[in-house]
DOTORBA-861218 format. One record per residue (C-alpha): residue in one letter; x, y, z; chain. Coordinates in Angstrom, 1 decimal, padded with zeros to 4 digits. Layout:
<rs>
(r "a"; (X; Y; Z); "A"),
...
</rs>
This chain:
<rs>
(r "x"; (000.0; 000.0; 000.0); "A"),
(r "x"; (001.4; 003.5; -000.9); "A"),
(r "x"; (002.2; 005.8; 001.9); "A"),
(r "x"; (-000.1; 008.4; 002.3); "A"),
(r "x"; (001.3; 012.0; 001.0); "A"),
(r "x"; (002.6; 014.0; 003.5); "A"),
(r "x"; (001.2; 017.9; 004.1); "A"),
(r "x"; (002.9; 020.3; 002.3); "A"),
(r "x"; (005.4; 022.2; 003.9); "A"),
(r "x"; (004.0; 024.9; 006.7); "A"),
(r "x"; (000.6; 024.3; 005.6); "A"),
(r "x"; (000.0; 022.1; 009.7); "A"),
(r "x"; (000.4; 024.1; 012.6); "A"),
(r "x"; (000.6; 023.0; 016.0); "A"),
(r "x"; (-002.3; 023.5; 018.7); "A"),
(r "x"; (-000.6; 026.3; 020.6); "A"),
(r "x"; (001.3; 029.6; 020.1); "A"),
(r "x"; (002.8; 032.2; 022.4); "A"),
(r "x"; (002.7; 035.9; 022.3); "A"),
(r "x"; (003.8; 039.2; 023.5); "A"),
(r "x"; (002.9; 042.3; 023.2); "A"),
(r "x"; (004.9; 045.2; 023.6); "A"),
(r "x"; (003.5; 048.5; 025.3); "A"),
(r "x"; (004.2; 051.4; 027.7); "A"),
(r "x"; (007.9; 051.5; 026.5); "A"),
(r "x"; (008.1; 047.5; 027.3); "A"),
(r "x"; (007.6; 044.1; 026.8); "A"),
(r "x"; (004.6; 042.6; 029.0); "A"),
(r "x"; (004.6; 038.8; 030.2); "A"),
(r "x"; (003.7; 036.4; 027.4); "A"),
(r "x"; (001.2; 033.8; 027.2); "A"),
(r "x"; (000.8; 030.4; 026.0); "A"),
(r "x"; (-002.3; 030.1; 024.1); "A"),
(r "x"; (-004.6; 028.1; 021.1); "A"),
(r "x"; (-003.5; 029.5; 018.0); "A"),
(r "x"; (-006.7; 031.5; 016.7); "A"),
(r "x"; (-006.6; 034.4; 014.5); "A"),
(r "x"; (-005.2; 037.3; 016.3); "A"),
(r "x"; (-006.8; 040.6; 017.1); "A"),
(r "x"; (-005.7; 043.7; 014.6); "A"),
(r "x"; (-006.6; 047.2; 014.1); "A"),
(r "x"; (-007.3; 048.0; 010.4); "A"),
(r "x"; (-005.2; 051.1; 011.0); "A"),
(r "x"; (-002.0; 049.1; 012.1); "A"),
(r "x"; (001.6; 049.8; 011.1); "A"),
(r "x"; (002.1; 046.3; 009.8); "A"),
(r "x"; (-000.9; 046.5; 007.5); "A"),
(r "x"; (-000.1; 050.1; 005.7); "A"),
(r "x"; (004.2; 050.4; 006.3); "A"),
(r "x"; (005.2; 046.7; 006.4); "A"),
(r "x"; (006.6; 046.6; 009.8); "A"),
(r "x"; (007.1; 043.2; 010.3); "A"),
(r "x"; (009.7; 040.9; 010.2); "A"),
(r "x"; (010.4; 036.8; 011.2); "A"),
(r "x"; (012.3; 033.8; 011.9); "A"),
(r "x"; (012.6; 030.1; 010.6); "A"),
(r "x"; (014.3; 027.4; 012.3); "A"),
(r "x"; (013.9; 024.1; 013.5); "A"),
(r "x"; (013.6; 021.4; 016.5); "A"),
(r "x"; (014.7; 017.9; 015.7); "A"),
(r "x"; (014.1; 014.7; 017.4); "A"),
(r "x"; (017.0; 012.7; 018.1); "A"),
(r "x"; (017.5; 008.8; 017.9); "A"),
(r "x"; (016.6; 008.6; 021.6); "A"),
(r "x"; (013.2; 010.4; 021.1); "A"),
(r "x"; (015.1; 013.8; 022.7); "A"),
(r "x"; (013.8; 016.9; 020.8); "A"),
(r "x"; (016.7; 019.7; 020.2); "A"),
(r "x"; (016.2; 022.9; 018.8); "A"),
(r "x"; (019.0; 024.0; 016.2); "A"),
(r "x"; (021.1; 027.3; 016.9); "A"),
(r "x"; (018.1; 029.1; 018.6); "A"),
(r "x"; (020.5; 032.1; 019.7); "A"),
(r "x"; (021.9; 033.0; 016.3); "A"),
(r "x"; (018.6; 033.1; 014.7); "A"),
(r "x"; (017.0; 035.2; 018.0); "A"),
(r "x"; (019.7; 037.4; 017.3); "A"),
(r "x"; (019.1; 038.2; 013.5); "A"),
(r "x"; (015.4; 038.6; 014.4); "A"),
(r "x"; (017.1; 041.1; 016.7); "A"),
(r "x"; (018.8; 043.0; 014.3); "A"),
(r "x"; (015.8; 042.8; 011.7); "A"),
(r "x"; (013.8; 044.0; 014.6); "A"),
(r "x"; (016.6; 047.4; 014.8); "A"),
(r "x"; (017.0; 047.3; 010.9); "A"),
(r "x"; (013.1; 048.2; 010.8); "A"),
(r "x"; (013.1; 050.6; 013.8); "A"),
(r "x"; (010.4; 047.8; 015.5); "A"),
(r "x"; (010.5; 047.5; 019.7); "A"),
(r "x"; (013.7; 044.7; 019.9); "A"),
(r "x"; (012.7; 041.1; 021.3); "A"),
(r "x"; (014.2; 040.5; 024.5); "A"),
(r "x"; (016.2; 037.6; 023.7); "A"),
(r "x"; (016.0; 035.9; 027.7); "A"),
(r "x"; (012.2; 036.0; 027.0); "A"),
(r "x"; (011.9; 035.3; 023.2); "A"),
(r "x"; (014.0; 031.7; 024.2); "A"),
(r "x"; (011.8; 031.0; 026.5); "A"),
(r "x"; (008.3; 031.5; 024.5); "A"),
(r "x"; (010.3; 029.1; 021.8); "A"),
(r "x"; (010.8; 026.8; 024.4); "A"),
(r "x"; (007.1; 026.6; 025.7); "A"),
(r "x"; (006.2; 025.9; 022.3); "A"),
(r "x"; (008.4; 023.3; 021.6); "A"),
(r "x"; (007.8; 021.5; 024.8); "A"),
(r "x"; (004.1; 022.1; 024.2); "A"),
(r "x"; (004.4; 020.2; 020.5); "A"),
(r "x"; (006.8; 017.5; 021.8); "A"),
(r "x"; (004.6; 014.8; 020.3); "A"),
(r "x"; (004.1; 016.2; 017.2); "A"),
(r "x"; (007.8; 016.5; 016.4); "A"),
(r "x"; (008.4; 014.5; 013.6); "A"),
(r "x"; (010.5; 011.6; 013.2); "A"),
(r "x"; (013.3; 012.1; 011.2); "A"),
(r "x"; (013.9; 013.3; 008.5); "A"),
(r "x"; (011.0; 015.2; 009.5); "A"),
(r "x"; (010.9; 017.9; 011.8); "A"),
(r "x"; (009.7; 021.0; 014.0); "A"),
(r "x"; (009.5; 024.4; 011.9); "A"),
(r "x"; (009.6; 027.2; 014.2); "A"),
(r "x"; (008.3; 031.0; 013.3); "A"),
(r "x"; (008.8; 033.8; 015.8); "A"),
(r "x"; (006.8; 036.6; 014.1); "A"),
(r "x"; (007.0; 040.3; 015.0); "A"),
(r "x"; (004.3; 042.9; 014.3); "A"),
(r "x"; (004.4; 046.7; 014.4); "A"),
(r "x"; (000.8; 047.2; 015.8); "A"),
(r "x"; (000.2; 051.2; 016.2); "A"),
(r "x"; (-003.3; 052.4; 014.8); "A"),
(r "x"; (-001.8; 055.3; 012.7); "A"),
(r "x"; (-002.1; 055.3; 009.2); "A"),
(r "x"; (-000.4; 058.9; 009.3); "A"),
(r "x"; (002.6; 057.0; 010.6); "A"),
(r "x"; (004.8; 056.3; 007.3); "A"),
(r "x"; (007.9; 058.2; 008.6); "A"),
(r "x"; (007.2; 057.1; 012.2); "A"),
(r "x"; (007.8; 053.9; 014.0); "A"),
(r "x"; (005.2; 051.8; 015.7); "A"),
(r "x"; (005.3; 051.8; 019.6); "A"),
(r "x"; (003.3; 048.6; 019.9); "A"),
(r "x"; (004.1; 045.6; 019.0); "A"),
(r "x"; (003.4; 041.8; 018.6); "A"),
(r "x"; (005.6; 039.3; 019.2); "A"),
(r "x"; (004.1; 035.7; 018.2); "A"),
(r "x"; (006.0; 032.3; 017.9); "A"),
(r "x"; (003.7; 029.2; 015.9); "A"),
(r "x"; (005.4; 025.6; 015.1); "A"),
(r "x"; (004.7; 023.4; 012.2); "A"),
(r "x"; (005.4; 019.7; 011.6); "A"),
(r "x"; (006.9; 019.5; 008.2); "A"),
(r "x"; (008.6; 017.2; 005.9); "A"),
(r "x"; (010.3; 017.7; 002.7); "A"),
(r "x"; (010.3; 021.4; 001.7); "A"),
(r "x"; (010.2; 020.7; -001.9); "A"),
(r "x"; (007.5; 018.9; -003.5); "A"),
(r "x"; (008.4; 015.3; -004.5); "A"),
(r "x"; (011.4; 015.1; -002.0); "A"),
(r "x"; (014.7; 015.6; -002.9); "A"),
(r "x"; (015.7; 016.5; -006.9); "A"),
(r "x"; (018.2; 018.7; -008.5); "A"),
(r "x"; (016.2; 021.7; -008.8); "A"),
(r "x"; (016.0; 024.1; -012.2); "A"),
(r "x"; (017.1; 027.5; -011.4); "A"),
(r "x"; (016.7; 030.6; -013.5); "A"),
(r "x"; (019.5; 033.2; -013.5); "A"),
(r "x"; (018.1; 036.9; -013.1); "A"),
(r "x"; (021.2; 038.4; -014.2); "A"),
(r "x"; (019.1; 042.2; -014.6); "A"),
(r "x"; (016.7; 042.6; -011.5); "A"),
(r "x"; (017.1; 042.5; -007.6); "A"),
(r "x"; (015.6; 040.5; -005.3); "A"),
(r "x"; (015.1; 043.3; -003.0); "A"),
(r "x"; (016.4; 047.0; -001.8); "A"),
(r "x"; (020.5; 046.5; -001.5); "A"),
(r "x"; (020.5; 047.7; 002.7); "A"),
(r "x"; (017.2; 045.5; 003.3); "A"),
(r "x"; (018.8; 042.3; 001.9); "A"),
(r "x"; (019.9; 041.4; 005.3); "A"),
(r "x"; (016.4; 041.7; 007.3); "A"),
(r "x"; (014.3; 038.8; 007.2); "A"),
(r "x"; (011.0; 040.5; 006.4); "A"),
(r "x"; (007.9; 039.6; 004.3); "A"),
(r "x"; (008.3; 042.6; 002.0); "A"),
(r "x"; (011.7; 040.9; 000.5); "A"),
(r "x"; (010.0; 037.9; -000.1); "A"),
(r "x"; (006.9; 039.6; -001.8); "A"),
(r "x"; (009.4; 041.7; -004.2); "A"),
(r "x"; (010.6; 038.0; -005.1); "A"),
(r "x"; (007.3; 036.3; -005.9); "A"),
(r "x"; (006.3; 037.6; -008.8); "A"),
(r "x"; (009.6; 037.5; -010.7); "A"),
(r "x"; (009.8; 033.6; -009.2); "A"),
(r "x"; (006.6; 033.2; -010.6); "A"),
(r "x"; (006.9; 034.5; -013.8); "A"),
(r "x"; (010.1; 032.4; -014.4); "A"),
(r "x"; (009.0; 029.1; -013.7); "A"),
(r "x"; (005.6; 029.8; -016.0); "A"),
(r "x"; (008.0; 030.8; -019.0); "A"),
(r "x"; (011.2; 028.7; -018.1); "A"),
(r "x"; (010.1; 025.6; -016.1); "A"),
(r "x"; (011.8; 026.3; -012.8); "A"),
(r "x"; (012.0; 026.0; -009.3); "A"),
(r "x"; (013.5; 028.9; -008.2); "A"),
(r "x"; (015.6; 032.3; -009.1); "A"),
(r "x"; (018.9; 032.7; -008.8); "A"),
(r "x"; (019.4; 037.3; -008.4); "A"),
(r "x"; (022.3; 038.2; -010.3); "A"),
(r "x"; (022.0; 042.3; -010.6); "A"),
(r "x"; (024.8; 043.5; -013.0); "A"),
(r "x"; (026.0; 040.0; -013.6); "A"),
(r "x"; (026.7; 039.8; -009.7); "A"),
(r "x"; (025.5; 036.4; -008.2); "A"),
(r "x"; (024.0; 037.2; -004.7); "A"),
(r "x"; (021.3; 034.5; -004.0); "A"),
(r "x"; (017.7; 033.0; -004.5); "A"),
(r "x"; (014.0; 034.6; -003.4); "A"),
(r "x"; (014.3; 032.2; -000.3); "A"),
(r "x"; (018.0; 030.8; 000.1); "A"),
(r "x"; (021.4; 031.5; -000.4); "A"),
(r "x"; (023.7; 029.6; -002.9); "A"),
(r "x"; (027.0; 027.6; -003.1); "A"),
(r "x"; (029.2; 026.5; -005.3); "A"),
(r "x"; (030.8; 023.3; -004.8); "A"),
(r "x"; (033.5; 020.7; -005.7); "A"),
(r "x"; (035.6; 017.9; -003.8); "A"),
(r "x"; (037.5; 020.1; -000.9); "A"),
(r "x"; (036.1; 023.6; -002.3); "A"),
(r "x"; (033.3; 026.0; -001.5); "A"),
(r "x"; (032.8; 029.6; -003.2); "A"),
(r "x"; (029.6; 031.1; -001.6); "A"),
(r "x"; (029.4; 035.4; -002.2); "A"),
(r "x"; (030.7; 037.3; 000.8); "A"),
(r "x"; (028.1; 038.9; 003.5); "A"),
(r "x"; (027.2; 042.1; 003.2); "A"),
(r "x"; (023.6; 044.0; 002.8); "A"),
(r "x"; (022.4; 042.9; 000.2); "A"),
(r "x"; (021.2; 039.4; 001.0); "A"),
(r "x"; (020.1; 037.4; 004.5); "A"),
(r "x"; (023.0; 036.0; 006.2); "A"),
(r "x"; (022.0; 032.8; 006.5); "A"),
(r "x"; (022.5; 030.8; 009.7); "A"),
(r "x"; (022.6; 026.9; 007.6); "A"),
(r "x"; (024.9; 029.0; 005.4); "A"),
(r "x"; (027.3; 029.8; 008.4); "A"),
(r "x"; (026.6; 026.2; 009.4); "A"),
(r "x"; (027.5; 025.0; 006.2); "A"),
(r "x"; (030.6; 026.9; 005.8); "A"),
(r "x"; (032.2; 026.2; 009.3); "A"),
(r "x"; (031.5; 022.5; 008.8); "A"),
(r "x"; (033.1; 022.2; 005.4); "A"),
(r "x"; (036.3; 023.9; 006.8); "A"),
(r "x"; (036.5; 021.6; 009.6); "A"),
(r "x"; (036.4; 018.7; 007.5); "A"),
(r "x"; (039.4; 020.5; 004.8); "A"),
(r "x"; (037.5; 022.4; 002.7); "A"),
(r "x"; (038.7; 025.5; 001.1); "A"),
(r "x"; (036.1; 028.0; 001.6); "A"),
(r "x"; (036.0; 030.7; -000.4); "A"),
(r "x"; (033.7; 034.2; 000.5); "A"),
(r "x"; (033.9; 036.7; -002.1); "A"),
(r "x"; (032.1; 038.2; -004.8); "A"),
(r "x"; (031.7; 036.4; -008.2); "A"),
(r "x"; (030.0; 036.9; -011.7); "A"),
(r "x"; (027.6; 034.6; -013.7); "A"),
(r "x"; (030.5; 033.8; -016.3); "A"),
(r "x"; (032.6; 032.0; -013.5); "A"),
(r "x"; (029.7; 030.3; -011.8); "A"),
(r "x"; (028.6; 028.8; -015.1); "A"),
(r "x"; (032.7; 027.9; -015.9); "A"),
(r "x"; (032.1; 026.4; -012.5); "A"),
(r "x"; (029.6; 024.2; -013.1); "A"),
(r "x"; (030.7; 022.5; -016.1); "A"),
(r "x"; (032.3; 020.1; -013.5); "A"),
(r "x"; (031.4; 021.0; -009.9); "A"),
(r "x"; (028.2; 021.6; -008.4); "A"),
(r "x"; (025.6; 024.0; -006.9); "A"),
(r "x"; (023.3; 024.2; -004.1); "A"),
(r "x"; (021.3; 026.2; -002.3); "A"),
(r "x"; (020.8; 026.5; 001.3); "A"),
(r "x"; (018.5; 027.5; 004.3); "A"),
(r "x"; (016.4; 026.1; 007.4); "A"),
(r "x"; (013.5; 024.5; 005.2); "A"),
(r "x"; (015.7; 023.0; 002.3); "A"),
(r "x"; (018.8; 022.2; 004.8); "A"),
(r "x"; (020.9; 022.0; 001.1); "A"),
(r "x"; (019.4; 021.3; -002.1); "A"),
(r "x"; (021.0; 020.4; -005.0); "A"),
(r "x"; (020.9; 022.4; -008.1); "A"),
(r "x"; (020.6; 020.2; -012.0); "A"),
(r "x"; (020.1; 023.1; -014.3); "A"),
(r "x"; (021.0; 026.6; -014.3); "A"),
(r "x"; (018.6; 028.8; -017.1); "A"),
(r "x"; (019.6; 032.0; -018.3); "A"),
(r "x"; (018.2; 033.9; -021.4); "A"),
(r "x"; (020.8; 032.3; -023.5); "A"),
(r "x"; (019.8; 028.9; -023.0); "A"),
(r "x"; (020.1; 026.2; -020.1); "A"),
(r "x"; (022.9; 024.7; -018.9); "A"),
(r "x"; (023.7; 021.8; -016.9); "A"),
(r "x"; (025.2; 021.7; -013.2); "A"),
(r "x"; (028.2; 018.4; -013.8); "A"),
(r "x"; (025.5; 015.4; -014.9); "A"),
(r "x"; (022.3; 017.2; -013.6); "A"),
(r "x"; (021.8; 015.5; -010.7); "A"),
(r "x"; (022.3; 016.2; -007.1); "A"),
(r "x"; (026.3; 015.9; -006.5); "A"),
(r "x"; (028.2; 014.0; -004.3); "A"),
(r "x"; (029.7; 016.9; -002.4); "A"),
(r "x"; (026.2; 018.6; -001.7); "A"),
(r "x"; (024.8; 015.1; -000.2); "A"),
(r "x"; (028.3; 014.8; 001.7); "A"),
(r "x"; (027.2; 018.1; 003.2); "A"),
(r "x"; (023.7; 017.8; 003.7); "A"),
(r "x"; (024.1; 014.4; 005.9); "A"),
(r "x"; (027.0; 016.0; 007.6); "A"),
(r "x"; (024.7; 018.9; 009.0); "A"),
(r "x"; (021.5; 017.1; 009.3); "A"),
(r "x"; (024.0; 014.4; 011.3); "A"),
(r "x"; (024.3; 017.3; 013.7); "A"),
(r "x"; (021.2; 018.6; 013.8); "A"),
(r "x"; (019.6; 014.7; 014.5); "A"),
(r "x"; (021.8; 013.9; 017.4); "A"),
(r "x"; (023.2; 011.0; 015.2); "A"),
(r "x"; (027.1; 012.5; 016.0); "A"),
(r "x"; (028.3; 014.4; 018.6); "A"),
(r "x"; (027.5; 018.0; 018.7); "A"),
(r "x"; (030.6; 019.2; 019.5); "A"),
(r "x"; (029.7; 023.0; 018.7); "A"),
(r "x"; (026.7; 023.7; 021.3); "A"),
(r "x"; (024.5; 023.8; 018.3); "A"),
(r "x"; (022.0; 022.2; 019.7); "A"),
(r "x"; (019.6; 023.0; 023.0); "A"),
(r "x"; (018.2; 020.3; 024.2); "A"),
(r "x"; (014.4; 020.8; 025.6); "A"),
</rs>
């Protein structure tokens, strides 16, 4: 009998959520609660100026039924500095942990089994009724974390994915790349969507002025047998923490990792017989088959998902499973 099809990624949520709201100049005790919609004014920041931003990461349960969330401080801290990038009341970090936390314990039977796992979404909401407001920040705020079981992020499972190169348009403004917000991922869609309708797709690759930065929802890598070349950080594009994951993983194990800028003429010179991937929390690392620019297609080493990418991939999701040693202090246990 087949298995049945798993639900698509993010579409389950869990039965709780917890929340804070920020007032009077500070943040008030949260509460754990059902998730239900949530109370908004029609007048409120979010809904008129975009004040919003969020998180994505993810608990795991290990071999011994433990559930571990996955580098919980780095990404509270870029919700942080998205939080100060959009001039939004900054999460206290101490109590934004321990909302997670509640969550996550709450949810502890729902974690998946491997390779499944626990998607977690801290979500912050500028909440001021002002619609006068567009050059001043919101004093109230929202501070909501939801879980979701998911599964495979792609459709289908794993696949070397077709990726279009936008070697003309941005994916967002160049000193908002950084801040996790919807508004980035909104410029994205359309563009995304338009590609895969008239190239066949998966995702886009931005390239503005021939300058390889990253996709609408992950950054990429190029790879070969003891090399990575992956663009340096700067503004532009969300410092991601699998990226950082990635990276420091592939030097301990005597990989030459490369962070600098790079143009689509040496990314497809690479690929004639290396590989590329992209990474982030909800793909992990995903293999990339075919790259598509307005020239014509052309293929990532035999089109499939490389050696080196799944080398990586099992490496981290090795970590992030409790299947070796976390030697890092990745991983809080819960």
């Amino acid at each position: 009998m087949q298995a049945a099809a798993k639900p698509a990624f993010g579409t389950v949520l869990t039965e709780n959520m917890a929340v804070a709201e920020f007032r009077d100049g500070r943040w008030q005790a949260h509460e754990l609660k059902p998730v239900a919609p949530i109370p908004l004014h029609p007048a409120a920041h979010v809904l008129h100026y975009g004040s919003e931003c969020f998180e994505g990461f993810k608990a795991h349960r290990g071999k011994d039924g433990a559930i571990s969330v996955f580098r919980m401080d780095r990404h509270i801290e870029r919700m942080r500095q998205s939080a100060r990038q959009l001039v939004l009341p900054e999460p206290d970090a101490a109590q934004l942990a321990t909302m997670v936390r509640e969550v996550v314990r709450a949810a502890r039977e729902q974690v998946p089994e491997p390779p499944g796992a626990l998607y977690l979404r801290p979500m912050l909401l500028g909440t001021t009724p002002n619609i006068g407001a567009a050059a001043t920040p919101s004093a109230t705020a929202l501070l909501i974390v939801l879980a979701s079981p998911v599964w495979d992020y792609f459709a289908g499972g794993a696949k070397a994915l077709r990726i279009f190169v936008e070697d003309q348009k941005t994916r967002t403004a160049s000193h908002l790349g950084v801040v996790k917000t919807g508004g980035n991922y909104a410029a994205a869609l359309g563009l995304t969507l338009e590609a895969r309708k008239q190239y066949g797709v998966d995702q886009v690759l931005f390239c503005p002025g021939g300058s390889v930065q990253e996709t609408g929802a992950a950054n990429f890598l190029l790879l070969r047998d003891g090399q990575l070349l992956t663009r340096s950080l700067d503004s532009s594009f969300l410092h991601g923490v699998t990226r950082d994951s990635l990276l420091t993983m592939a030097r301990d194990l005597g990989f030459r990792v490369e962070e600098r800028a790079f143009d689509v003429a040496e990314m497809l010179e690479w690929v004639k017989t290396g590989e590329a991937a992209l990474s982030g929390t909800a793909a992990v690392l995903a293999g990339v088959g075919t790259l598509v620019t307005r020239d014509g297609e052309h293929k990532v080493g035999d089109g499939g998902i490389g050696p080196v990418t799944r080398r990586l991939r099992e490496a981290l999701v090795a970590v992030q499973t409790g299947a070796v040693s976390d030697t890092r202090g990745w991983l809080e246990r819960i």
